[in-house]
mmCIF file of the N, C-alpha and C atoms, coordinates in Angstrom:
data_MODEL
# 
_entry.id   MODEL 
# 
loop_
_atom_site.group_PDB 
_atom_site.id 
_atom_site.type_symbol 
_atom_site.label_atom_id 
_atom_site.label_alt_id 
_atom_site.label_comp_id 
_atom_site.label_asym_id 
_atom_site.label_entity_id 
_atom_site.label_seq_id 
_atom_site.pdbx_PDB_ins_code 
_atom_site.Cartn_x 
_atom_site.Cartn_y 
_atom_site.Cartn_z 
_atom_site.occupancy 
_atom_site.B_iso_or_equiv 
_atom_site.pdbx_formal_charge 
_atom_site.auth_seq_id 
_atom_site.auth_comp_id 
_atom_site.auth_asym_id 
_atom_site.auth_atom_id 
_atom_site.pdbx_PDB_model_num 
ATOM 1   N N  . UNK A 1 1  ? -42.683 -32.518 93.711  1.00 0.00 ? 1  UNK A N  1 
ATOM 2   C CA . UNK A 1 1  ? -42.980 -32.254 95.107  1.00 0.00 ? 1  UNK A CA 1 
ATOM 3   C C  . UNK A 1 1  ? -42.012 -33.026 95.992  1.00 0.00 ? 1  UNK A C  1 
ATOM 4   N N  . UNK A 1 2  ? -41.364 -31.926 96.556  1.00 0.00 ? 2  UNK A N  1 
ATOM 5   C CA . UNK A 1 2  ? -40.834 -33.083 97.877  1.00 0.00 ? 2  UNK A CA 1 
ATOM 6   C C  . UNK A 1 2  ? -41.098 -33.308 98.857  1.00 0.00 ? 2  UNK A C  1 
ATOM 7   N N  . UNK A 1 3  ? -41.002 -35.033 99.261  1.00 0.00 ? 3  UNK A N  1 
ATOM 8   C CA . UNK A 1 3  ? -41.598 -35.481 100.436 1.00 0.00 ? 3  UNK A CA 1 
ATOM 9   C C  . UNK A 1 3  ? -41.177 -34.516 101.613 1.00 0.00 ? 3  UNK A C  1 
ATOM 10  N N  . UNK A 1 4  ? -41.847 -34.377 102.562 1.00 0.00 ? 4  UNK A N  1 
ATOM 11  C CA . UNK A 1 4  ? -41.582 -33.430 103.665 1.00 0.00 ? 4  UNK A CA 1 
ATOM 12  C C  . UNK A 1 4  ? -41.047 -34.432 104.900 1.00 0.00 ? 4  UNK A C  1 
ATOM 13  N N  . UNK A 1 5  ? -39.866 -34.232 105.628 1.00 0.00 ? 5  UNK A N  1 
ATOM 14  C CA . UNK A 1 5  ? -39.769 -35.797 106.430 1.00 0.00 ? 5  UNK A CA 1 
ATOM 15  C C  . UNK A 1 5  ? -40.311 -34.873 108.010 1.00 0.00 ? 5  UNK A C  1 
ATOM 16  N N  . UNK A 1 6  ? -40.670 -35.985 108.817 1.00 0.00 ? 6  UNK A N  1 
ATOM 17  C CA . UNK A 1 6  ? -41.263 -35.475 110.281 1.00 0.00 ? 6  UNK A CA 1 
ATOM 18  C C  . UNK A 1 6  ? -39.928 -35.742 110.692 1.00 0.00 ? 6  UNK A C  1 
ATOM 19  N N  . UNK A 1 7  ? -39.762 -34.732 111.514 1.00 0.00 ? 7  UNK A N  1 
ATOM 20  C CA . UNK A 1 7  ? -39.044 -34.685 112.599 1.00 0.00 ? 7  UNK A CA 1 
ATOM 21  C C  . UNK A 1 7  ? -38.723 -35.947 113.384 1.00 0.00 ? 7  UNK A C  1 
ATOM 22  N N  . UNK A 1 8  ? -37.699 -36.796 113.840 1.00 0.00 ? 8  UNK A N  1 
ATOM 23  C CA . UNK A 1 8  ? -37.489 -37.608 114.410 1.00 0.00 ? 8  UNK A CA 1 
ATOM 24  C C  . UNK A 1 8  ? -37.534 -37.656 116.536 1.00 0.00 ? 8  UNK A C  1 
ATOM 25  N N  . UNK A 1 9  ? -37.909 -38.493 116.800 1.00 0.00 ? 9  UNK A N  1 
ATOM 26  C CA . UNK A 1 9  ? -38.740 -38.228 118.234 1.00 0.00 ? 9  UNK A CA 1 
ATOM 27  C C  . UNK A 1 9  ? -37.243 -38.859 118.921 1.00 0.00 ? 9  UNK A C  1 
ATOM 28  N N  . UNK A 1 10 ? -37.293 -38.053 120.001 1.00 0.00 ? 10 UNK A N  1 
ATOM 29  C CA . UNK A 1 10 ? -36.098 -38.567 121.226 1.00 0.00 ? 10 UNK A CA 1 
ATOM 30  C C  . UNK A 1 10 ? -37.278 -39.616 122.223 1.00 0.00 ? 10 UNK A C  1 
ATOM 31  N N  . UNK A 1 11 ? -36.556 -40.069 122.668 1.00 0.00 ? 11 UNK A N  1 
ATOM 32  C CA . UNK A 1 11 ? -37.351 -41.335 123.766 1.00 0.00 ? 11 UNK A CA 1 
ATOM 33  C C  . UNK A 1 11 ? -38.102 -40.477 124.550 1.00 0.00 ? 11 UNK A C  1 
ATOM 34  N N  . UNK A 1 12 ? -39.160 -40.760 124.985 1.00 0.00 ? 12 UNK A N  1 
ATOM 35  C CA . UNK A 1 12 ? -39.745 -39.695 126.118 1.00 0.00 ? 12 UNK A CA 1 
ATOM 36  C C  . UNK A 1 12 ? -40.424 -38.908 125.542 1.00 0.00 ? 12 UNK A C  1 
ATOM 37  N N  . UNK A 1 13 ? -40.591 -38.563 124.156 1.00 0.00 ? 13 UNK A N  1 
ATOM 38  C CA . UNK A 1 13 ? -41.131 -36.928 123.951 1.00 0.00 ? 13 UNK A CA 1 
ATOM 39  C C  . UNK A 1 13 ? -42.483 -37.232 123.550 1.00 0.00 ? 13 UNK A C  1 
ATOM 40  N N  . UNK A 1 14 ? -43.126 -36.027 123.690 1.00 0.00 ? 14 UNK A N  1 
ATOM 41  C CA . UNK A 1 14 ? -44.779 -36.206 124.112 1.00 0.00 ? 14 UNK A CA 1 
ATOM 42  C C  . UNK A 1 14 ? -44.602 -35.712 122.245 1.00 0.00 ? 14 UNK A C  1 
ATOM 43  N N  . UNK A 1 15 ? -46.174 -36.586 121.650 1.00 0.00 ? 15 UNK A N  1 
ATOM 44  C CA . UNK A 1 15 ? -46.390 -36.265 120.313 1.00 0.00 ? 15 UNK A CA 1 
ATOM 45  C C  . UNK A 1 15 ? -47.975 -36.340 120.778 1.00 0.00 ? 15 UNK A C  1 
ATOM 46  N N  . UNK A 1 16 ? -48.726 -35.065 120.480 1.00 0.00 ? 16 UNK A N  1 
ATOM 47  C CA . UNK A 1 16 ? -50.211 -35.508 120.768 1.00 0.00 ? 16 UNK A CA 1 
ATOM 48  C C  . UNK A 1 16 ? -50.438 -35.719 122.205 1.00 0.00 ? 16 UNK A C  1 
ATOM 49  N N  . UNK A 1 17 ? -49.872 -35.374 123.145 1.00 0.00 ? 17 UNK A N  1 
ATOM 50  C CA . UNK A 1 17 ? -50.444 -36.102 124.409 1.00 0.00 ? 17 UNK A CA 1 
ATOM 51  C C  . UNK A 1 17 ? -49.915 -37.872 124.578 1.00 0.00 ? 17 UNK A C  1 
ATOM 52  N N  . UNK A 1 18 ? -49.144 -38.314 123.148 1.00 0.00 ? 18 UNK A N  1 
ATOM 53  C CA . UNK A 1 18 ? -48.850 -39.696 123.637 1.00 0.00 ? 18 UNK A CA 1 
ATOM 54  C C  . UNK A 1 18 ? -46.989 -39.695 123.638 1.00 0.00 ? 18 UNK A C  1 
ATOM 55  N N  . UNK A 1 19 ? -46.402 -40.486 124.282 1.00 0.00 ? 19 UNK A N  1 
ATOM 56  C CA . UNK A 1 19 ? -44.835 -40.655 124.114 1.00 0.00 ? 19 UNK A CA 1 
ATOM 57  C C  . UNK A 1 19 ? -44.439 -42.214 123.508 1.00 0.00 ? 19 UNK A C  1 
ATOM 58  N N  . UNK A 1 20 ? -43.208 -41.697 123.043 1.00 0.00 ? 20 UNK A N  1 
ATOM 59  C CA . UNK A 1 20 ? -42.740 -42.069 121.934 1.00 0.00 ? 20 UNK A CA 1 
ATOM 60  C C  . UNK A 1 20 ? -42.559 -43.476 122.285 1.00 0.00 ? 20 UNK A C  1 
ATOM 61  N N  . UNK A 1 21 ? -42.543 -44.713 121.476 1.00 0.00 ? 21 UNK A N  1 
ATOM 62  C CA . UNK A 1 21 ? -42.278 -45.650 122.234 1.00 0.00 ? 21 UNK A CA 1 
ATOM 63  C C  . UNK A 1 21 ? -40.598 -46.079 122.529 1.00 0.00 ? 21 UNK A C  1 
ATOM 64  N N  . UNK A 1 22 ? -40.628 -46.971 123.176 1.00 0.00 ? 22 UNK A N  1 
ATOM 65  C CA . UNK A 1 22 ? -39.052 -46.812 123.607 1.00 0.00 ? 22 UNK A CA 1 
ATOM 66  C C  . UNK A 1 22 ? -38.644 -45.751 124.793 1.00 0.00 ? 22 UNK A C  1 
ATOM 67  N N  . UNK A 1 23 ? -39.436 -45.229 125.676 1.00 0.00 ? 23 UNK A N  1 
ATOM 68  C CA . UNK A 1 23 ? -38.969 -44.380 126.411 1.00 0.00 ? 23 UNK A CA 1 
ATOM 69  C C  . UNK A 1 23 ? -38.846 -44.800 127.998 1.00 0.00 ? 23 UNK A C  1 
ATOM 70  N N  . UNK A 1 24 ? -39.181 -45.550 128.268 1.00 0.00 ? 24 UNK A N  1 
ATOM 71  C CA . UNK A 1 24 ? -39.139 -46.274 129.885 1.00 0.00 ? 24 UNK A CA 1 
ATOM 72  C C  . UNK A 1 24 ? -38.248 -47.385 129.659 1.00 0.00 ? 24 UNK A C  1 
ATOM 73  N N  . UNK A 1 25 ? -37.504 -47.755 129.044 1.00 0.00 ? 25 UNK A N  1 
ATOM 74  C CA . UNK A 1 25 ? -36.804 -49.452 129.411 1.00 0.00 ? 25 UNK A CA 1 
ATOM 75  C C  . UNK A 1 25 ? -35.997 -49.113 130.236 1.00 0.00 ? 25 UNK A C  1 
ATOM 76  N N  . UNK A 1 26 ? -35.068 -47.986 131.031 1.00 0.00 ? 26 UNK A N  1 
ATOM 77  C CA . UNK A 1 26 ? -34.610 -48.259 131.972 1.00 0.00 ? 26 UNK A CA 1 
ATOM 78  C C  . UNK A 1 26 ? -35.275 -48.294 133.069 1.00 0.00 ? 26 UNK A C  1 
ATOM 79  N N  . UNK A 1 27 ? -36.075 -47.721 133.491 1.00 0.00 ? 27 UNK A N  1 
ATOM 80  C CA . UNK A 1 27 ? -37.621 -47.462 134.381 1.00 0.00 ? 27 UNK A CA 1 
ATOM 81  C C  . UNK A 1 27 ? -38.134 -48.902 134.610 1.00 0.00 ? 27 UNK A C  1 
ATOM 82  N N  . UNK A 1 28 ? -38.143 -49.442 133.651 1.00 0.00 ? 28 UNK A N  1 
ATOM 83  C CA . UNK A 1 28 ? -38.909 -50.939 133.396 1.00 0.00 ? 28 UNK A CA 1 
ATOM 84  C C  . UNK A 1 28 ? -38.002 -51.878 133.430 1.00 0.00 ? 28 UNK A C  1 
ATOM 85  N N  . UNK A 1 29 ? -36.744 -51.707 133.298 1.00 0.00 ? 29 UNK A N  1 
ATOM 86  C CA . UNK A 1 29 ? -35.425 -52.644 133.973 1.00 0.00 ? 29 UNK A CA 1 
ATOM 87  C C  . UNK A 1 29 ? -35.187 -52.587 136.045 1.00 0.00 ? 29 UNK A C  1 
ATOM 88  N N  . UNK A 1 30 ? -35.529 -50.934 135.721 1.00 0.00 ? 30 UNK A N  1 
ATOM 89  C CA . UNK A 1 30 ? -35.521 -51.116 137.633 1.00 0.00 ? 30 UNK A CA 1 
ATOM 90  C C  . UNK A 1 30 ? -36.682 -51.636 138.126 1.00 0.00 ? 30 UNK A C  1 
ATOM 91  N N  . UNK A 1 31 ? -37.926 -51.827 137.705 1.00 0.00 ? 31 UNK A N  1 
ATOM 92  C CA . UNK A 1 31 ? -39.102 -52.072 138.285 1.00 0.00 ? 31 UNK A CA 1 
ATOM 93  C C  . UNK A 1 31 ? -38.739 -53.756 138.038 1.00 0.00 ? 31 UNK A C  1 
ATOM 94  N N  . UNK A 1 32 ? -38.056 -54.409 137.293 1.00 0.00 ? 32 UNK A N  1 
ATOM 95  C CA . UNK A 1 32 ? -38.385 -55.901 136.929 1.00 0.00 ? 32 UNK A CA 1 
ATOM 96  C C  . UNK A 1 32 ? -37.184 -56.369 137.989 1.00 0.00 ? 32 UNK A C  1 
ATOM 97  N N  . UNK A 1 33 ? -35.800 -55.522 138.722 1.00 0.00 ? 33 UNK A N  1 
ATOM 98  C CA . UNK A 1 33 ? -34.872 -55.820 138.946 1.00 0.00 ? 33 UNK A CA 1 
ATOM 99  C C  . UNK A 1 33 ? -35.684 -55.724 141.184 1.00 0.00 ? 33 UNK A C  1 
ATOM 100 N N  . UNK A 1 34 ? -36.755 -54.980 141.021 1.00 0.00 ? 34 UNK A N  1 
ATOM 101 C CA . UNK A 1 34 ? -37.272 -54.611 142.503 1.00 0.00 ? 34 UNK A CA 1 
ATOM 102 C C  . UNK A 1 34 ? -38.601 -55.901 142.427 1.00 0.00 ? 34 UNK A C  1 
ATOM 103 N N  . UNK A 1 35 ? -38.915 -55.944 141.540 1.00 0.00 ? 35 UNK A N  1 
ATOM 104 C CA . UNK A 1 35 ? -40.031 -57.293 141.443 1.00 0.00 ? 35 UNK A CA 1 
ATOM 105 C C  . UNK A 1 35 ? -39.346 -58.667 142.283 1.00 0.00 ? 35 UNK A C  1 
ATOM 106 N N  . UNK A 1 36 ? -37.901 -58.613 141.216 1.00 0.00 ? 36 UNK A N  1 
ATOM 107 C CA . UNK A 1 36 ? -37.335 -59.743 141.183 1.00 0.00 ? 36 UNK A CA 1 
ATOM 108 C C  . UNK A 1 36 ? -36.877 -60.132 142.930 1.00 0.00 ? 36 UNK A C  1 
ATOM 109 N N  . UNK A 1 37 ? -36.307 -58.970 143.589 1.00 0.00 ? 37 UNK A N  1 
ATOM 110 C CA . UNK A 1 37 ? -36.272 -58.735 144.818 1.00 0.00 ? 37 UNK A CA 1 
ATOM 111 C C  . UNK A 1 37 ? -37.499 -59.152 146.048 1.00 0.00 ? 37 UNK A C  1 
ATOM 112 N N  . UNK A 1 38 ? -38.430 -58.572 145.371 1.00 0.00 ? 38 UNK A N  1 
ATOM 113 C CA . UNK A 1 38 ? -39.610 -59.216 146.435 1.00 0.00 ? 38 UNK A CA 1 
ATOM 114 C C  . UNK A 1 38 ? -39.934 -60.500 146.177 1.00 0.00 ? 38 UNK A C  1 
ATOM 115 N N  . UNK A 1 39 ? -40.031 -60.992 145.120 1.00 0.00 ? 39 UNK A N  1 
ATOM 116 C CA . UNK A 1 39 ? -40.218 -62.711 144.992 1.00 0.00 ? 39 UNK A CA 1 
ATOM 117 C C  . UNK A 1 39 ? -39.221 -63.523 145.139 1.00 0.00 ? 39 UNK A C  1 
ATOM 118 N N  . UNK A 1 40 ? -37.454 -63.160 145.856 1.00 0.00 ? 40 UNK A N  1 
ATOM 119 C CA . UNK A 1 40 ? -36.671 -63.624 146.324 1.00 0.00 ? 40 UNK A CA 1 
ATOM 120 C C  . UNK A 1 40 ? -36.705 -63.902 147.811 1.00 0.00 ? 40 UNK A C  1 
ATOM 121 N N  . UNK A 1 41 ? -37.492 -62.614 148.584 1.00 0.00 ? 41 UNK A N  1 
ATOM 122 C CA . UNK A 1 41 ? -37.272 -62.282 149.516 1.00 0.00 ? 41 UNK A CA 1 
ATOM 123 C C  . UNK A 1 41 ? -38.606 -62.979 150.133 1.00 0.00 ? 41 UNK A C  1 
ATOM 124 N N  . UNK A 1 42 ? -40.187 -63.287 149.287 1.00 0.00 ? 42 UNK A N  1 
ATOM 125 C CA . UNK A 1 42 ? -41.011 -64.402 149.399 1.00 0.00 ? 42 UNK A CA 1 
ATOM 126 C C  . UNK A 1 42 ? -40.245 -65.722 149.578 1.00 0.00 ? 42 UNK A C  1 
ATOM 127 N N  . UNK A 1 43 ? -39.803 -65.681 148.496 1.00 0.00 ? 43 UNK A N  1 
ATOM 128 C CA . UNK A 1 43 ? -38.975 -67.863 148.298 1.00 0.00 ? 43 UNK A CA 1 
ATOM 129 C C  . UNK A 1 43 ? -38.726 -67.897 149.879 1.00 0.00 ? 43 UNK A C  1 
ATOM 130 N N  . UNK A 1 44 ? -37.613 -66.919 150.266 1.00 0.00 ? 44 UNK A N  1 
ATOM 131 C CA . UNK A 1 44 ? -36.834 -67.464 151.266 1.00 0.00 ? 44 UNK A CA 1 
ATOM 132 C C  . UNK A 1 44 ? -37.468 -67.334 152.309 1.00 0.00 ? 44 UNK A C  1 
ATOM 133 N N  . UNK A 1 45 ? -38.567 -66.203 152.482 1.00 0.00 ? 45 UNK A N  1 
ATOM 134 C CA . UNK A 1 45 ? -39.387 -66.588 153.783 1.00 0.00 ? 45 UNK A CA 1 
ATOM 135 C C  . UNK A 1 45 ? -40.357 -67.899 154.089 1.00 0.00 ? 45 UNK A C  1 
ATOM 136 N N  . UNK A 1 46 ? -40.626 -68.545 152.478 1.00 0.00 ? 46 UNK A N  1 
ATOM 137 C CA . UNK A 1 46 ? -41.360 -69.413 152.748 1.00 0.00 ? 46 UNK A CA 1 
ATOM 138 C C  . UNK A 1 46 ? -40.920 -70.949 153.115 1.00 0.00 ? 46 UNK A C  1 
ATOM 139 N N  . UNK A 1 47 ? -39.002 -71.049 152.624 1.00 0.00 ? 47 UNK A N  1 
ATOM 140 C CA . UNK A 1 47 ? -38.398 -71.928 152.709 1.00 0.00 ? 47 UNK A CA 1 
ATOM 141 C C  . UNK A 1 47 ? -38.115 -71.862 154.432 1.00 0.00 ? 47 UNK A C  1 
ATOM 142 N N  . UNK A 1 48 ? -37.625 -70.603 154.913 1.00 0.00 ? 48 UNK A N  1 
ATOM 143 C CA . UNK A 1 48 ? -37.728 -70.879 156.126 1.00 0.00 ? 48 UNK A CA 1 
ATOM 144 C C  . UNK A 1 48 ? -38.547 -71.348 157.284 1.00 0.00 ? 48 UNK A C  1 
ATOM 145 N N  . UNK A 1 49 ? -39.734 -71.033 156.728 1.00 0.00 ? 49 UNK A N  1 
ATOM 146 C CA . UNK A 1 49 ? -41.312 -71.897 157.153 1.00 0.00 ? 49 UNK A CA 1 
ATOM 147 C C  . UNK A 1 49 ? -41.437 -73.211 157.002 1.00 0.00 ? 49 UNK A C  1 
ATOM 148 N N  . UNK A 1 50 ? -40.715 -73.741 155.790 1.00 0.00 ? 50 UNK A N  1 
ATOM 149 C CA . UNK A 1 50 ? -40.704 -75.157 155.494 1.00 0.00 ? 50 UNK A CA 1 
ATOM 150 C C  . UNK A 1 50 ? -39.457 -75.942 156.805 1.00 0.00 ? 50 UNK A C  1 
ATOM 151 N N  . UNK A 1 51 ? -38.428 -74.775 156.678 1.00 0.00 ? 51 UNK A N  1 
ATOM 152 C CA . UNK A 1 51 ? -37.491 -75.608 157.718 1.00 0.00 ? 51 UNK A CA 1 
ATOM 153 C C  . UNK A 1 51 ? -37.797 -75.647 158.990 1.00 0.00 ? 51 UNK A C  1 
ATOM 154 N N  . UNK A 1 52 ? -38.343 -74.522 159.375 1.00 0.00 ? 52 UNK A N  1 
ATOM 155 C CA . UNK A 1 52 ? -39.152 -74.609 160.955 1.00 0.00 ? 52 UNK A CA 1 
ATOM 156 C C  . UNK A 1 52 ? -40.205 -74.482 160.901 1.00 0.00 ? 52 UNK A C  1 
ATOM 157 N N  . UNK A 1 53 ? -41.001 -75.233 160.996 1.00 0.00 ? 53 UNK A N  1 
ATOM 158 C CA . UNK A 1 53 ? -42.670 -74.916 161.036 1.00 0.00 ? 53 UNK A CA 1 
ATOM 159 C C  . UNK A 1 53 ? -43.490 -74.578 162.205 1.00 0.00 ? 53 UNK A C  1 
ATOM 160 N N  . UNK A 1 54 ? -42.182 -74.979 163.485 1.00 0.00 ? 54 UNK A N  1 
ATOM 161 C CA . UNK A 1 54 ? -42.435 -74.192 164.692 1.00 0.00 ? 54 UNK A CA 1 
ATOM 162 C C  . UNK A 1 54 ? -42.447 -72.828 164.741 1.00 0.00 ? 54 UNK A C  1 
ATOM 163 N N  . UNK A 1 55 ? -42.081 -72.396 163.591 1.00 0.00 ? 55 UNK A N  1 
ATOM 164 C CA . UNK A 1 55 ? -42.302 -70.230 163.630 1.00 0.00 ? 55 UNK A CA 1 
ATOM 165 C C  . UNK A 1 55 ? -43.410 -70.002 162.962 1.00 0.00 ? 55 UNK A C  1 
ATOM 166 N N  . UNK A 1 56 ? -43.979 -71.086 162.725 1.00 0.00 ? 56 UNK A N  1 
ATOM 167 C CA . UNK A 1 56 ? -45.239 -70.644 162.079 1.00 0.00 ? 56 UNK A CA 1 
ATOM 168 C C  . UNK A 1 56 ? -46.181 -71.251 162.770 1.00 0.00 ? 56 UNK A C  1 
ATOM 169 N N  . UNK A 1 57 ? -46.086 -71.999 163.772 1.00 0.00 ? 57 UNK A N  1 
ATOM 170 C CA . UNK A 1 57 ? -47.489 -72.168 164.530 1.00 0.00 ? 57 UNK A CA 1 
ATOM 171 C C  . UNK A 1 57 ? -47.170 -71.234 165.666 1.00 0.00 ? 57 UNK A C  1 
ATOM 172 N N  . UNK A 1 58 ? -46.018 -70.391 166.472 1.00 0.00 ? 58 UNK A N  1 
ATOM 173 C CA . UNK A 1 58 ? -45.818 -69.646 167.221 1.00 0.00 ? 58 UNK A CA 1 
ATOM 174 C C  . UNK A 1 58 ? -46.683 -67.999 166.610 1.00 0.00 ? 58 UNK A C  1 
ATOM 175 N N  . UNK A 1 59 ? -46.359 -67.576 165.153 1.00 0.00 ? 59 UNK A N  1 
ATOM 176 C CA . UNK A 1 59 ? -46.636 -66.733 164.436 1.00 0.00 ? 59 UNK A CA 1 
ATOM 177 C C  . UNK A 1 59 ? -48.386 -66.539 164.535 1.00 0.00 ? 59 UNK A C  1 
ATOM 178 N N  . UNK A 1 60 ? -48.738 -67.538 163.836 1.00 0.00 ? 60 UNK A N  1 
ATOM 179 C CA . UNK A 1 60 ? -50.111 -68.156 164.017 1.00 0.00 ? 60 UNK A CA 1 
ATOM 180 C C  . UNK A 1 60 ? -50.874 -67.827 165.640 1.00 0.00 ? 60 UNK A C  1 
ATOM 181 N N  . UNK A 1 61 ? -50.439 -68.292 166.758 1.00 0.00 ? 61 UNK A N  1 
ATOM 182 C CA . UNK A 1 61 ? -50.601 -67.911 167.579 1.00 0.00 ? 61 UNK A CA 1 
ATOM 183 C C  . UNK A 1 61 ? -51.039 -66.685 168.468 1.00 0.00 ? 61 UNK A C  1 
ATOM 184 N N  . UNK A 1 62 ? -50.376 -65.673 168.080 1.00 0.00 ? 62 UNK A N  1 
ATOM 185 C CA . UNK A 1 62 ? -50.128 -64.187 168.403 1.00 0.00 ? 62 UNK A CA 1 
ATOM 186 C C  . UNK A 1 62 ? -51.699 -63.468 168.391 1.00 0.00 ? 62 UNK A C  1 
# 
């Protein structure tokens, strides 16, 4: 009897309703590269709070 081999899966392809693994790492490189962006763009708003703390009791204010 010979073994029968399965078909080999491309990244992405639906088997059953599930996909293959390996199919988002570039997807999941842009999402970690836009993360990385907003917790840069936190740091520096909060460092600028540290250097003037007069924009934050003006802010506060409003």
């Amino acid at each position: 009897m010979k073994r029968q081999e399965s078909p080999r899966l491309q990244a992405g392809e639906y088997v059953n309703g599930l996909r293959s693994p390996g199919d988002d790492c570039s997807q999941n490189l842009k999402n970690t590269e836009f993360l990385n962006y907003l917790i840069f763009i936190q740091l520096l708003g909060d460092f600028i709070f540290l250097l003037f703390p007069e924009l934050s009791e003006k802010i506060s204010n409003v």
